[in-house]
N, CA, C and O atoms as a Maestro MAE file, in Angstrom:
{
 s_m_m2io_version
 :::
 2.0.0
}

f_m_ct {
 s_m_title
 :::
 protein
 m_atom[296] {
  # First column is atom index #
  i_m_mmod_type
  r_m_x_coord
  r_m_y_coord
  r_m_z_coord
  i_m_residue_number
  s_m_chain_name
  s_m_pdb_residue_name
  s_m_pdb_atom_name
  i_m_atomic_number
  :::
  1 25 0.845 -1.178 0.000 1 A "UNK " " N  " 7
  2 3 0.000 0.000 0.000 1 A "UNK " " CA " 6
  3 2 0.887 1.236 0.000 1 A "UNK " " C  " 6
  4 15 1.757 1.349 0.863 1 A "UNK " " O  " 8
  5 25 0.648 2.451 -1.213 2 A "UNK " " N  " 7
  6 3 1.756 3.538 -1.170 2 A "UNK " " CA " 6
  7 2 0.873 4.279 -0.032 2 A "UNK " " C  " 6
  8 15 -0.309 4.191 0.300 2 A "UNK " " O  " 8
  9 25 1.703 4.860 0.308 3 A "UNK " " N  " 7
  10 3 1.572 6.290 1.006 3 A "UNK " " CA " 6
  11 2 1.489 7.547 0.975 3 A "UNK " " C  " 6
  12 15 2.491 8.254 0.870 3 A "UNK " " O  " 8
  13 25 0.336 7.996 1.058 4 A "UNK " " N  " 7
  14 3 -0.352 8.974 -0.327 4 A "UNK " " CA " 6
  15 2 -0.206 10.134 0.618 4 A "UNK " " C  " 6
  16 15 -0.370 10.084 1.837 4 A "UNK " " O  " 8
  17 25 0.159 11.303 -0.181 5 A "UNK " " N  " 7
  18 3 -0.140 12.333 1.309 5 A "UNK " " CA " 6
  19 2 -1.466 13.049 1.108 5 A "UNK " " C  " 6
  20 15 -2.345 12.804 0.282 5 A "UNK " " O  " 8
  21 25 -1.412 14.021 2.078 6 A "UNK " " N  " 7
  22 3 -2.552 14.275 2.483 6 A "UNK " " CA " 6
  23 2 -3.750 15.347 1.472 6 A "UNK " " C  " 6
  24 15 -4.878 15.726 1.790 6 A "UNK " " O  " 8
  25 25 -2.986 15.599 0.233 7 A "UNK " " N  " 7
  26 3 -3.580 16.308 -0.926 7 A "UNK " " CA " 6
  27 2 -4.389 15.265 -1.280 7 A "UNK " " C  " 6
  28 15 -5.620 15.239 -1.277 7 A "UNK " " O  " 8
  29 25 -3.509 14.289 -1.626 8 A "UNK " " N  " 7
  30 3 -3.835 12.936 -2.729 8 A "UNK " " CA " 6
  31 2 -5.573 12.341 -1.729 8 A "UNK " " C  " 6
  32 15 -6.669 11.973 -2.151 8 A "UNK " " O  " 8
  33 25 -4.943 12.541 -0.160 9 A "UNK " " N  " 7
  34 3 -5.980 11.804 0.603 9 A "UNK " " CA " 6
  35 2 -7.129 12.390 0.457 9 A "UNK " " C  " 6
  36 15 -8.129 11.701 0.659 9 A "UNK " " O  " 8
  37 25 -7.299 13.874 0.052 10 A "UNK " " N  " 7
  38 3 -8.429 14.654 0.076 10 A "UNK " " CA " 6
  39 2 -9.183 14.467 -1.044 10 A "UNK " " C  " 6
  40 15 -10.393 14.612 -0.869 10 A "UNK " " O  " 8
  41 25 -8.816 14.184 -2.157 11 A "UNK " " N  " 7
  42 3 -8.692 14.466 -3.841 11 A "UNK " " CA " 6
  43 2 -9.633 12.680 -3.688 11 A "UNK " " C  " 6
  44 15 -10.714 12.629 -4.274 11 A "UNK " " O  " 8
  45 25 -9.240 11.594 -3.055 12 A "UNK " " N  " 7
  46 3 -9.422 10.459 -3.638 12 A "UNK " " CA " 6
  47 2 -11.186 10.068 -3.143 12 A "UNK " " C  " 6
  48 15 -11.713 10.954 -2.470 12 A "UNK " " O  " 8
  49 25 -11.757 9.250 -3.345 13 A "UNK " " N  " 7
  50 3 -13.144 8.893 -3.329 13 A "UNK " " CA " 6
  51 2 -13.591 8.663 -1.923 13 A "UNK " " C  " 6
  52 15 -12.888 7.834 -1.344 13 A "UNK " " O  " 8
  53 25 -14.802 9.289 -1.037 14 A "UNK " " N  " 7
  54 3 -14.771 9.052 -0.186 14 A "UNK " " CA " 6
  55 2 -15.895 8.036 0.155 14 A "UNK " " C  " 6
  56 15 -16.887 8.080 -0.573 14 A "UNK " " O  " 8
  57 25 -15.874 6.977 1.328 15 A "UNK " " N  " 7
  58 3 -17.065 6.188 1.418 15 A "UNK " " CA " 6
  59 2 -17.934 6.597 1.912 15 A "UNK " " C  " 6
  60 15 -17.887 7.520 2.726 15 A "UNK " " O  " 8
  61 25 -19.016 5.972 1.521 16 A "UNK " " N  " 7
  62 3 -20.732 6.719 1.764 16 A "UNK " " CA " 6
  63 2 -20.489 6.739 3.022 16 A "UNK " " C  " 6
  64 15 -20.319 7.872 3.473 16 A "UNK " " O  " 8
  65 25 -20.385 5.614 3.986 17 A "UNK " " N  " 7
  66 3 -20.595 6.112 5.808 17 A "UNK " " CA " 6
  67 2 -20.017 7.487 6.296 17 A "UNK " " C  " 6
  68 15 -20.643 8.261 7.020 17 A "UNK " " O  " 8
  69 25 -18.532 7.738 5.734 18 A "UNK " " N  " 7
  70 3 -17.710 8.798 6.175 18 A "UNK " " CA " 6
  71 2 -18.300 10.311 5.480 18 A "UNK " " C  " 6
  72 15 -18.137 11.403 6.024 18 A "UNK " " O  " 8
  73 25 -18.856 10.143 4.455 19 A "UNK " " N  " 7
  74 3 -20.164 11.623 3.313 19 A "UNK " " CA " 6
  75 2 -20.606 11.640 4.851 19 A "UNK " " C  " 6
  76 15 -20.162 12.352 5.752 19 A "UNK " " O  " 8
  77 25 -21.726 10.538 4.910 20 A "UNK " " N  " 7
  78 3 -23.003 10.889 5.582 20 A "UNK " " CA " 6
  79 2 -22.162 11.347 7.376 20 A "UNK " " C  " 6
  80 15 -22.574 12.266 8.084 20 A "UNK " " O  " 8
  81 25 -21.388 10.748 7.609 21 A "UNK " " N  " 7
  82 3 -20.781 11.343 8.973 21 A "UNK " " CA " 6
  83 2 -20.279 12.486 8.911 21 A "UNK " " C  " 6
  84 15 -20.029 13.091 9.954 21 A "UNK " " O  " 8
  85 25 -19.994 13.086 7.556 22 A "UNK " " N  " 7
  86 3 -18.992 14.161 7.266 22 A "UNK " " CA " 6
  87 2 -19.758 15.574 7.651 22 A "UNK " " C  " 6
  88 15 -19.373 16.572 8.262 22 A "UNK " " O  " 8
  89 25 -21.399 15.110 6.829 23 A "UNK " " N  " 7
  90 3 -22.546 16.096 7.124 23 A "UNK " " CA " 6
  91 2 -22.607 15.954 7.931 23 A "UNK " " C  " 6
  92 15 -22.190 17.008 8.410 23 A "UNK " " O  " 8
  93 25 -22.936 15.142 8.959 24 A "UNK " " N  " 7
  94 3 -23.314 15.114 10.261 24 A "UNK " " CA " 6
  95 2 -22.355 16.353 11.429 24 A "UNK " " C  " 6
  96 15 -22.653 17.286 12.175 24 A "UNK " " O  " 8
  97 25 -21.011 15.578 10.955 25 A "UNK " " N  " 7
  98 3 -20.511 16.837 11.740 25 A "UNK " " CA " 6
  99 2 -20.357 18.526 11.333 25 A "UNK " " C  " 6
  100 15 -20.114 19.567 11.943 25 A "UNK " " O  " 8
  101 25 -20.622 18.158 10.071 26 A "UNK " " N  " 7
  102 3 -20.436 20.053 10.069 26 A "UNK " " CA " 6
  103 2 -21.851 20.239 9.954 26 A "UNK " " C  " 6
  104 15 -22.156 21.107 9.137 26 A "UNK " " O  " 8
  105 25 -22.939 19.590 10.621 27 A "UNK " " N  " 7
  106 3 -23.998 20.180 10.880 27 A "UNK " " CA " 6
  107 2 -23.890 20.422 12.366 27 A "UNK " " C  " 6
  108 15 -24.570 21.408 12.649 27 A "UNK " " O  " 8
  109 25 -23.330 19.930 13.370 28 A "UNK " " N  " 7
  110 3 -23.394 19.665 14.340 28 A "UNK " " CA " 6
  111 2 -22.664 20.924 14.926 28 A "UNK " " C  " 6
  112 15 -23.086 21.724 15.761 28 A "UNK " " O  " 8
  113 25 -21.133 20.883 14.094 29 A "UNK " " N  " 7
  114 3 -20.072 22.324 13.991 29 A "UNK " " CA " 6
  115 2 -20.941 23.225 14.107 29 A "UNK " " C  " 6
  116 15 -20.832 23.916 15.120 29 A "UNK " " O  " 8
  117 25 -22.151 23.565 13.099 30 A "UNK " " N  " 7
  118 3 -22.718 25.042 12.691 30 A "UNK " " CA " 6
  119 2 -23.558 25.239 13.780 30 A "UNK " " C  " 6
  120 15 -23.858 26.386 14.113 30 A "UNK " " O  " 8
  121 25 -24.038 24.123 14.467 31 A "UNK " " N  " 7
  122 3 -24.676 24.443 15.333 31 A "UNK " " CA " 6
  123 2 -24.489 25.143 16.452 31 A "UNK " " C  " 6
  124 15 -25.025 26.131 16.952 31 A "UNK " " O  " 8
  125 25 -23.357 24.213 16.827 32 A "UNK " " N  " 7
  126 3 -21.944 24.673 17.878 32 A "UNK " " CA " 6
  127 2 -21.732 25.744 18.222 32 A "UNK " " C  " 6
  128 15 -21.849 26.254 19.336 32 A "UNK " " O  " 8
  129 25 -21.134 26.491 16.493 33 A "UNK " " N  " 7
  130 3 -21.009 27.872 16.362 33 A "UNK " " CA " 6
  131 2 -21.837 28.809 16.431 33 A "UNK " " C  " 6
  132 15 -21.565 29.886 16.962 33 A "UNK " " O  " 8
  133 25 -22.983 28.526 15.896 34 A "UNK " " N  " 7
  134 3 -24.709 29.309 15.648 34 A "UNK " " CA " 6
  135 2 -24.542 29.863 17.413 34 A "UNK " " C  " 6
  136 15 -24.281 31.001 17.803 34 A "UNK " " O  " 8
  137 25 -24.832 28.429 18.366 35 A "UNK " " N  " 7
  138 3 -25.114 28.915 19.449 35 A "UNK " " CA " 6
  139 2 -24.237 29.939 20.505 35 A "UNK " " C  " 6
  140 15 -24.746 30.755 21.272 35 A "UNK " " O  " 8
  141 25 -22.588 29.633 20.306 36 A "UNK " " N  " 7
  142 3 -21.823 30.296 20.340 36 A "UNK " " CA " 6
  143 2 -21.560 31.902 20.154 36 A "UNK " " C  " 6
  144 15 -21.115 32.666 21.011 36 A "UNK " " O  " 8
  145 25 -21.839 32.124 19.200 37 A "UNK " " N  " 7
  146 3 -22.290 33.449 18.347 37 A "UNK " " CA " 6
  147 2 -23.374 33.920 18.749 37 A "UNK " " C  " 6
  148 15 -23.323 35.131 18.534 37 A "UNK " " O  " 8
  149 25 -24.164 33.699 19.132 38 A "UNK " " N  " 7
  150 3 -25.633 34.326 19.506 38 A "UNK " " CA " 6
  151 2 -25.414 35.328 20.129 38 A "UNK " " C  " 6
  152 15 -24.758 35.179 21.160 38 A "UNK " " O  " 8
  153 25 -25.918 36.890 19.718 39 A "UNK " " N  " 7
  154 3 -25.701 38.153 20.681 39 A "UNK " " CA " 6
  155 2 -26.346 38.331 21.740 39 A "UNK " " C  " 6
  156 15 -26.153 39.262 22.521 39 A "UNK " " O  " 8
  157 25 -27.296 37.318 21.877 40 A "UNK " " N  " 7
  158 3 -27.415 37.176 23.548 40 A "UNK " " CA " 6
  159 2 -27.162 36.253 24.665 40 A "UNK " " C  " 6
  160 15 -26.757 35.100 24.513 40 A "UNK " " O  " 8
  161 25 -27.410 36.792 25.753 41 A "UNK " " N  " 7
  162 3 -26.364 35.648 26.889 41 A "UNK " " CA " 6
  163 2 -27.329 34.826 27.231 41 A "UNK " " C  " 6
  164 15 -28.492 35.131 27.497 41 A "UNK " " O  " 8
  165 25 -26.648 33.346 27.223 42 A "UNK " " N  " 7
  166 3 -26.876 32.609 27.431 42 A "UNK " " CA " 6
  167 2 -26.585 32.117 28.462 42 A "UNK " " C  " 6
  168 15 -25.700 32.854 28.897 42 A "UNK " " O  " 8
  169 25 -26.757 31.298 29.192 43 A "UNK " " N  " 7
  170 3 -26.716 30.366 30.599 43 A "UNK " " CA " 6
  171 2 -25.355 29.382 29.829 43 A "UNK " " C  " 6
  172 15 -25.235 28.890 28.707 43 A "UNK " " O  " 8
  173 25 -24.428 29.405 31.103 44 A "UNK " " N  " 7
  174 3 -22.991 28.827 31.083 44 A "UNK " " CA " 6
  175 2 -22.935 27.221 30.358 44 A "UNK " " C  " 6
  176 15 -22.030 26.791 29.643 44 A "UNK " " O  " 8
  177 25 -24.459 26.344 30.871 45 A "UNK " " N  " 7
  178 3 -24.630 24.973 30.341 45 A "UNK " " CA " 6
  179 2 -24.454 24.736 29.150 45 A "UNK " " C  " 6
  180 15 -23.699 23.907 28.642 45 A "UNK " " O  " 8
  181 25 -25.208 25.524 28.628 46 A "UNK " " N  " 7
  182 3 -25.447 25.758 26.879 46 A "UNK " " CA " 6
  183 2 -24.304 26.052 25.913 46 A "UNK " " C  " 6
  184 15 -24.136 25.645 24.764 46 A "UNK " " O  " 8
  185 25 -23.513 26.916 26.718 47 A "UNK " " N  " 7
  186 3 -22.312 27.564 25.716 47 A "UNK " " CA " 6
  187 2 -21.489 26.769 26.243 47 A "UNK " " C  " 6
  188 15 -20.574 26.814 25.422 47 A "UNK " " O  " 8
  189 25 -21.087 25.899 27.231 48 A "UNK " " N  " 7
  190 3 -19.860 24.665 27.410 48 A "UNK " " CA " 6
  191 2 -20.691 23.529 26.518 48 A "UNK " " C  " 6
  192 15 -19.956 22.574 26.266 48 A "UNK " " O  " 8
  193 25 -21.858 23.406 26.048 49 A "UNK " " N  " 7
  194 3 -22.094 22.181 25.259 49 A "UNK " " CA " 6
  195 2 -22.194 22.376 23.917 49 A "UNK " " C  " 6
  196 15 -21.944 21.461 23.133 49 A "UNK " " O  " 8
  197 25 -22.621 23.760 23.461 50 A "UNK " " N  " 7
  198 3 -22.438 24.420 22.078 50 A "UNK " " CA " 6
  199 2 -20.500 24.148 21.775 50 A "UNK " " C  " 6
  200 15 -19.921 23.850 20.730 50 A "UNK " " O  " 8
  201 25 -19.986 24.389 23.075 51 A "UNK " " N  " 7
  202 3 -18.376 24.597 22.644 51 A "UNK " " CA " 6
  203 2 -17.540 23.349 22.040 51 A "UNK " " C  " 6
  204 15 -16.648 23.360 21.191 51 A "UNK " " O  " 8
  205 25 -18.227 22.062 22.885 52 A "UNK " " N  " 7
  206 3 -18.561 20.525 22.183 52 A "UNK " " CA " 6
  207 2 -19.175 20.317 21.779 52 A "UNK " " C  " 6
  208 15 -19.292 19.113 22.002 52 A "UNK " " O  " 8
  209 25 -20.222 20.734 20.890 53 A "UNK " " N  " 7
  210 3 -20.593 20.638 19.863 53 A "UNK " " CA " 6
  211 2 -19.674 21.180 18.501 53 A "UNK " " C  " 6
  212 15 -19.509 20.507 17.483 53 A "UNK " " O  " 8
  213 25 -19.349 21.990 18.639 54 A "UNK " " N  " 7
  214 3 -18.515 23.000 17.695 54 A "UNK " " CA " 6
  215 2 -17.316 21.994 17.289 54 A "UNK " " C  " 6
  216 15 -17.042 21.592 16.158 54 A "UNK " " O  " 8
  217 25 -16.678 21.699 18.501 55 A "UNK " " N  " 7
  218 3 -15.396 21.229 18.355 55 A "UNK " " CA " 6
  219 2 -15.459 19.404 17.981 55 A "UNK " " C  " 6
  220 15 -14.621 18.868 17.256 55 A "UNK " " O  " 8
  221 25 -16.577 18.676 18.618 56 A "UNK " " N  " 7
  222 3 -16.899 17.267 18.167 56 A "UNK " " CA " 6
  223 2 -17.282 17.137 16.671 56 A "UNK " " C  " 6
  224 15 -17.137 16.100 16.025 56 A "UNK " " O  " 8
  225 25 -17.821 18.383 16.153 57 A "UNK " " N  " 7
  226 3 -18.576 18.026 14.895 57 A "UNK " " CA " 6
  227 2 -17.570 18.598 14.004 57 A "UNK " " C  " 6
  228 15 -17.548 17.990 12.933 57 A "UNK " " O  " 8
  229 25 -16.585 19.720 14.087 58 A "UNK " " N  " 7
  230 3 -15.636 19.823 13.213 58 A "UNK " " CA " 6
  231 2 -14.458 19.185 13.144 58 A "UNK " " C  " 6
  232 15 -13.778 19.360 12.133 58 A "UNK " " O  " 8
  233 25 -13.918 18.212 14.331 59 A "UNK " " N  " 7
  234 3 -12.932 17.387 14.098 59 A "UNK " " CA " 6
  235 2 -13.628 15.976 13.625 59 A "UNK " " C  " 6
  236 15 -12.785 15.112 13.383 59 A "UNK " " O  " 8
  237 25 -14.907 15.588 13.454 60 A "UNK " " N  " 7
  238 3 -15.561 14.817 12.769 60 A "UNK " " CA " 6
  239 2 -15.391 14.683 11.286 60 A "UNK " " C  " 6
  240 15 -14.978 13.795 10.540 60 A "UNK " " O  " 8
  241 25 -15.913 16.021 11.124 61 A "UNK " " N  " 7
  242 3 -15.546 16.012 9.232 61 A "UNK " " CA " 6
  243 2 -14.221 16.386 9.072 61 A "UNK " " C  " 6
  244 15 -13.815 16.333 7.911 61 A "UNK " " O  " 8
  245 25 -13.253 16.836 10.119 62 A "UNK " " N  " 7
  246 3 -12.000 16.880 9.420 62 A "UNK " " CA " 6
  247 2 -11.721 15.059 9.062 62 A "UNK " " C  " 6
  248 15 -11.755 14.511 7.961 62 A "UNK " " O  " 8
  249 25 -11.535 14.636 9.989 63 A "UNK " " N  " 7
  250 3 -11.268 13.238 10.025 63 A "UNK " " CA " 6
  251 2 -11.775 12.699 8.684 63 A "UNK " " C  " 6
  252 15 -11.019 12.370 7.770 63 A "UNK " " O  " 8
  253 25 -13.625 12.606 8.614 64 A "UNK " " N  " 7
  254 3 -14.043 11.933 7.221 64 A "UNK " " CA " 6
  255 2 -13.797 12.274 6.303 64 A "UNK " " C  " 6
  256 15 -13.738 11.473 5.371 64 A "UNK " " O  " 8
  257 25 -13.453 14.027 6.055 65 A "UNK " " N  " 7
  258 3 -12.756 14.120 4.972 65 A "UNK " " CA " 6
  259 2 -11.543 13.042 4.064 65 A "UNK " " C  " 6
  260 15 -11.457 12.350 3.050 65 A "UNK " " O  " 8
  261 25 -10.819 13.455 5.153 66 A "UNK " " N  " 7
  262 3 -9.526 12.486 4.627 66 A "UNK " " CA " 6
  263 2 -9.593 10.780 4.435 66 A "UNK " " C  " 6
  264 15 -8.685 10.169 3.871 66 A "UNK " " O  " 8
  265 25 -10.465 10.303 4.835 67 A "UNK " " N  " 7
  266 3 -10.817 8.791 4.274 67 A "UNK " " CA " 6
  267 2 -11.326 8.369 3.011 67 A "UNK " " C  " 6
  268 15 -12.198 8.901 2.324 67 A "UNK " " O  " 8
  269 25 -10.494 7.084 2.753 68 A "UNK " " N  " 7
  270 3 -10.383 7.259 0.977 68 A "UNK " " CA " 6
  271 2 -11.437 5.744 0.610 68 A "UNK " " C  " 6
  272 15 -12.160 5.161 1.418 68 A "UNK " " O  " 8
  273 25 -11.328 5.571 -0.125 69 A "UNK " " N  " 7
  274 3 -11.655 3.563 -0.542 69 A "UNK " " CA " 6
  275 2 -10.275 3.447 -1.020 69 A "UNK " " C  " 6
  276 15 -9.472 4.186 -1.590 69 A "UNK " " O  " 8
  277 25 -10.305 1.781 -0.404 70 A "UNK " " N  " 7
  278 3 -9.029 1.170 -0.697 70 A "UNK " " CA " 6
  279 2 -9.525 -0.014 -1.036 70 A "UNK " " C  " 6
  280 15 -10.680 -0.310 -0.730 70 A "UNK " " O  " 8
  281 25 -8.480 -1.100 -1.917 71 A "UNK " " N  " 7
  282 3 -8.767 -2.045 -2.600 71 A "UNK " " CA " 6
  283 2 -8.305 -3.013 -1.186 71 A "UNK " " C  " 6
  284 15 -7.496 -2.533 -0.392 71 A "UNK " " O  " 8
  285 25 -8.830 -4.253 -0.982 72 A "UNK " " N  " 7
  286 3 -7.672 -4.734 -0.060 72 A "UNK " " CA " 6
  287 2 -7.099 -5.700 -0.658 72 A "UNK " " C  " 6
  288 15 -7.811 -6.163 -1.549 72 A "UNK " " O  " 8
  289 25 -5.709 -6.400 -0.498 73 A "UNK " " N  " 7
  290 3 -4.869 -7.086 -1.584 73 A "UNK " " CA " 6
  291 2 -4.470 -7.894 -0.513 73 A "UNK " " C  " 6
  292 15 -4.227 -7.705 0.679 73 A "UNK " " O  " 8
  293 25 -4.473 -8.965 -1.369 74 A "UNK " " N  " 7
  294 3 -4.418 -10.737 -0.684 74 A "UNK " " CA " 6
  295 2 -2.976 -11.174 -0.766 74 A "UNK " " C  " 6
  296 15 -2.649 -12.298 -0.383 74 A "UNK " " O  " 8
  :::
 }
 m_bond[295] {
  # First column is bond index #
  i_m_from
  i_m_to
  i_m_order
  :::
  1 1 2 1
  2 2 3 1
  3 3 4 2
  4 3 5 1
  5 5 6 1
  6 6 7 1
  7 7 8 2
  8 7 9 1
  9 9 10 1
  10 10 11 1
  11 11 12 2
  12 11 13 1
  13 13 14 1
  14 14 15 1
  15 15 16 2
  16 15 17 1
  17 17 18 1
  18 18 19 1
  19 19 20 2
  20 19 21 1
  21 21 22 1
  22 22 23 1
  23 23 24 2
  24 23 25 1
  25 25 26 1
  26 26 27 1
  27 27 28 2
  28 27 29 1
  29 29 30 1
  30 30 31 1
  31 31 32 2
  32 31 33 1
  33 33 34 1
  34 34 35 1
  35 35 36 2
  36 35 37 1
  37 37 38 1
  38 38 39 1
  39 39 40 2
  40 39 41 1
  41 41 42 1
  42 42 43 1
  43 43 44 2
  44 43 45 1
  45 45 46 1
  46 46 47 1
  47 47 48 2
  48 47 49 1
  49 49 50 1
  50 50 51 1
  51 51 52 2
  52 51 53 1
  53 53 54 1
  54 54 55 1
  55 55 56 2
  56 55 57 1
  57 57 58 1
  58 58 59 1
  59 59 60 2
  60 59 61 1
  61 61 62 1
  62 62 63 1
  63 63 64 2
  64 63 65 1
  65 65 66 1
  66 66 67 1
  67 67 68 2
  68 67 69 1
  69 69 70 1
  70 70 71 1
  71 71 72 2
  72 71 73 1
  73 73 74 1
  74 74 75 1
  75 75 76 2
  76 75 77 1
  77 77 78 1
  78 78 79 1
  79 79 80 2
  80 79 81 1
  81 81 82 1
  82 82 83 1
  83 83 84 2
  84 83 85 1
  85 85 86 1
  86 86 87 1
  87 87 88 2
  88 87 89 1
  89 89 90 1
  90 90 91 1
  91 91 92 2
  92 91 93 1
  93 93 94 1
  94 94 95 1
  95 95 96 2
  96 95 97 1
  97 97 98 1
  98 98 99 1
  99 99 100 2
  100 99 101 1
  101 101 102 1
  102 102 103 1
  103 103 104 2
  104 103 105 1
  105 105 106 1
  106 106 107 1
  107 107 108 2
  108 107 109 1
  109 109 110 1
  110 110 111 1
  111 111 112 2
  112 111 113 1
  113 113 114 1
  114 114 115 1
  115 115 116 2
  116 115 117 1
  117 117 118 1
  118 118 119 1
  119 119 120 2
  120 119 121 1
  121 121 122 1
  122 122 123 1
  123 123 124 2
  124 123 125 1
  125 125 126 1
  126 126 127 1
  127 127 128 2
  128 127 129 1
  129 129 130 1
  130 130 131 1
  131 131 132 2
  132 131 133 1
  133 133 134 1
  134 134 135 1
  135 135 136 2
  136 135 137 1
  137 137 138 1
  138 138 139 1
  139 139 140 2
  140 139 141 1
  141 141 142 1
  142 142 143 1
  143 143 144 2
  144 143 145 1
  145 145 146 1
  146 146 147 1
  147 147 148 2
  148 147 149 1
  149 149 150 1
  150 150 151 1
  151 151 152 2
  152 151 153 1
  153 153 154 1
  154 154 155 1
  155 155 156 2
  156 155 157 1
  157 157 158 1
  158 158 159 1
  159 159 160 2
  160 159 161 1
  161 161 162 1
  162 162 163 1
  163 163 164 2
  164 163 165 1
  165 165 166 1
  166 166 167 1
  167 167 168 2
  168 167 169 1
  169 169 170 1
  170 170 171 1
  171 171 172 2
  172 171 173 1
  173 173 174 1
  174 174 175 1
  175 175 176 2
  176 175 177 1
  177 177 178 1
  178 178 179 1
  179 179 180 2
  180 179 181 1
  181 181 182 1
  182 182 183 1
  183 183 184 2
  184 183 185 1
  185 185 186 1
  186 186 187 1
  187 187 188 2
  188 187 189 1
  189 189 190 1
  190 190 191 1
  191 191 192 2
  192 191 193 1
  193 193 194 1
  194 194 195 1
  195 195 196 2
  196 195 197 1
  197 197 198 1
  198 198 199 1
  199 199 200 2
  200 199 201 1
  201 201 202 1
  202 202 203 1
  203 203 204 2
  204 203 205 1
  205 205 206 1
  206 206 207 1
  207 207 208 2
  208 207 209 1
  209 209 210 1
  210 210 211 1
  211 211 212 2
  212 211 213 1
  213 213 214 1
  214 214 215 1
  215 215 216 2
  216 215 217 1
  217 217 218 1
  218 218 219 1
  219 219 220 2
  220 219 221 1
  221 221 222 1
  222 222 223 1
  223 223 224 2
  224 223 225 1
  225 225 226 1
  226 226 227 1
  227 227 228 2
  228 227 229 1
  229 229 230 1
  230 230 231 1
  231 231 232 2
  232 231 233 1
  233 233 234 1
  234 234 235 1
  235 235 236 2
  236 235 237 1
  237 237 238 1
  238 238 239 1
  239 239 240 2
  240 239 241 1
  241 241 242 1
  242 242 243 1
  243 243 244 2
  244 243 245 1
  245 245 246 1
  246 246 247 1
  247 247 248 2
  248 247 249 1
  249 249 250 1
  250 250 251 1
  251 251 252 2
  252 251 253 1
  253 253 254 1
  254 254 255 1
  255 255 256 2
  256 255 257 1
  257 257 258 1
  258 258 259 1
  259 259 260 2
  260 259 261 1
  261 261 262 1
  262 262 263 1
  263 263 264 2
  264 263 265 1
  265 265 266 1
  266 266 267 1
  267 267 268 2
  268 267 269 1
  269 269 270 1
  270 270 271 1
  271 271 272 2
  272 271 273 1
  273 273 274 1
  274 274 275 1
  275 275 276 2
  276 275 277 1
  277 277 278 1
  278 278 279 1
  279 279 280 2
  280 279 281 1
  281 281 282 1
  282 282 283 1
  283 283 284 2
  284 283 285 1
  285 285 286 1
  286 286 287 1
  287 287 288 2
  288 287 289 1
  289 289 290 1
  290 290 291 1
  291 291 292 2
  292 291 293 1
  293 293 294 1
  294 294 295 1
  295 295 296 2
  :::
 }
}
């Protein structure tokens, strides 16, 4: 198996589970952020779980981004 870097990893085909997880987290990110951003104050609960939200759902799709299909060889 070569060792592709991380252009090649972005560029190559990604699998349906890692798409549909990919949305998932940058829906989850926007949310994160949405609540984050809000010009009014919020109660401390909300904005420490918006802040994991933000940060769970954008290192989510960073991750699925970069997953490719691979052949596997016998």
């Amino acid at each position: 198996m070569k060792n592709k870097s991380i252009i090649e990893r972005i560029n190559a085909p990604t699998p349906k589970f890692f798409k549909k997880l990919r949305n998932i987290g940058l829906t989850l990110g926007s949310i994160g952020v949405a609540i984050l951003a809000a010009p009014i104050a919020l109660p401390a609960v909300l904005t420490t779980v918006a802040g994991y939200f933000a940060t769970v759902g954008l290192v989510a799709s960073a991750v699925a981004s970069v997953t490719q299909e691979t052949e596997l060889e016998n």
